[in-house]
N, C-alpha and C positions, 0 to 999 in steps of 0.2 A: 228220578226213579228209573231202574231200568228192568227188563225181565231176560235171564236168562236161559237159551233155550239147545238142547242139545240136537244136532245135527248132523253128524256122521260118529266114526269110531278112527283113531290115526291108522289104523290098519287101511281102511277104504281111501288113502290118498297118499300116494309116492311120490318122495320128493322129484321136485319140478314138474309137478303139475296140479292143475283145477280140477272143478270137479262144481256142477251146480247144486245149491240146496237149499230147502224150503225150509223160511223159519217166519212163523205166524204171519204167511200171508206173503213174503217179503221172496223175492228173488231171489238169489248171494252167492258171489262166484268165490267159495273157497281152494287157499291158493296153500301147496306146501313148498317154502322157500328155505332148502338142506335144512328139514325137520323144524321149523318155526311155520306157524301157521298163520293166514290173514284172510281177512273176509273182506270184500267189497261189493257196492251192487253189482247186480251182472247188467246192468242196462246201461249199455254206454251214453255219454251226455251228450254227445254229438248227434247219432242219427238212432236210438237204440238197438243197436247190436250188441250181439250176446257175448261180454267180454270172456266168459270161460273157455269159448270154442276157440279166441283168440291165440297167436303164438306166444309165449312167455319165455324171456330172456332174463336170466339171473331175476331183478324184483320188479320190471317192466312186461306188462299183458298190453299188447296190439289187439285193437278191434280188428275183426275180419272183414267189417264193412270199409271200412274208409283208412283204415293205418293209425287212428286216434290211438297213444299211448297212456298207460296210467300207470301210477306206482301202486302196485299193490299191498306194502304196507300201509298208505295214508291216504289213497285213491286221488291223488292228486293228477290231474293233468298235465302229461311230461309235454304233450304239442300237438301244435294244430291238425285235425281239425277242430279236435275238441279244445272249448274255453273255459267247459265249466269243469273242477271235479266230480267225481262221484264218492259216496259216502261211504267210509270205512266201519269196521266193526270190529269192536277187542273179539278176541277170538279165548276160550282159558279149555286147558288140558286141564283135565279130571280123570288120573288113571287112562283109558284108551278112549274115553270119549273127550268128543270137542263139542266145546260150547259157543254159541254166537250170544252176545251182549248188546241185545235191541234196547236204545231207548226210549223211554216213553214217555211222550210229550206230557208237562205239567200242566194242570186244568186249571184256567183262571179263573176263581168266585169273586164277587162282588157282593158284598151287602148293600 
């Protein structure tokens, strides 16, 4: 199950760059890569720094703390320092809004 929640408009973010935004509760450094759009946490997994303020190279975000790299479509960790990734988010255009697609953990019942 997931919820989705809208977060900015494509006007509020020119390609090649971020931009931080709140979505239920959640950090999320969205990113416009030549008009495609990706969301990742903004909390880097390394030391957390704030990957939006970071430098962004074609689909690569540098933290500002420490140089940790991630992919910002799949938030994968490109190198050390950082080991872990961070979590990515579908991102869906709807006319000029962008949507983030949180999802939402399944609740386990027991009888």
């Amino acid at each position: 199950m997931s919820k989705t929640i809208k977060v900015a408009e494509i006007r509020d973010l020119l390609p090649g760059t971020g931009k931080v935004v709140q979505a239920d509760g959640h950090e999320i450094a969205l990113f416009n890569i030549d008009g495609e759009f990706f969301a990742i946490d903004n909390i880097c997994s390394h030391s957390g720094g704030p990957l939006c303020e970071g430098f962004l190279s074609a689909d690569i975000v540098e933290c500002p703390w420490h140089g940790a790299q991630f992919n910002v479509k799949t938030g994968a960790a490109m190198c050390p320092p950082a080991t872990a990734d961070v979590r990515s988010f579908p991102v869906k255009v709807e006319g000029n809004d962008l949507l983030i697609e949180l999802g939402i953990p399944e609740l386990l019942c027991t009888s």
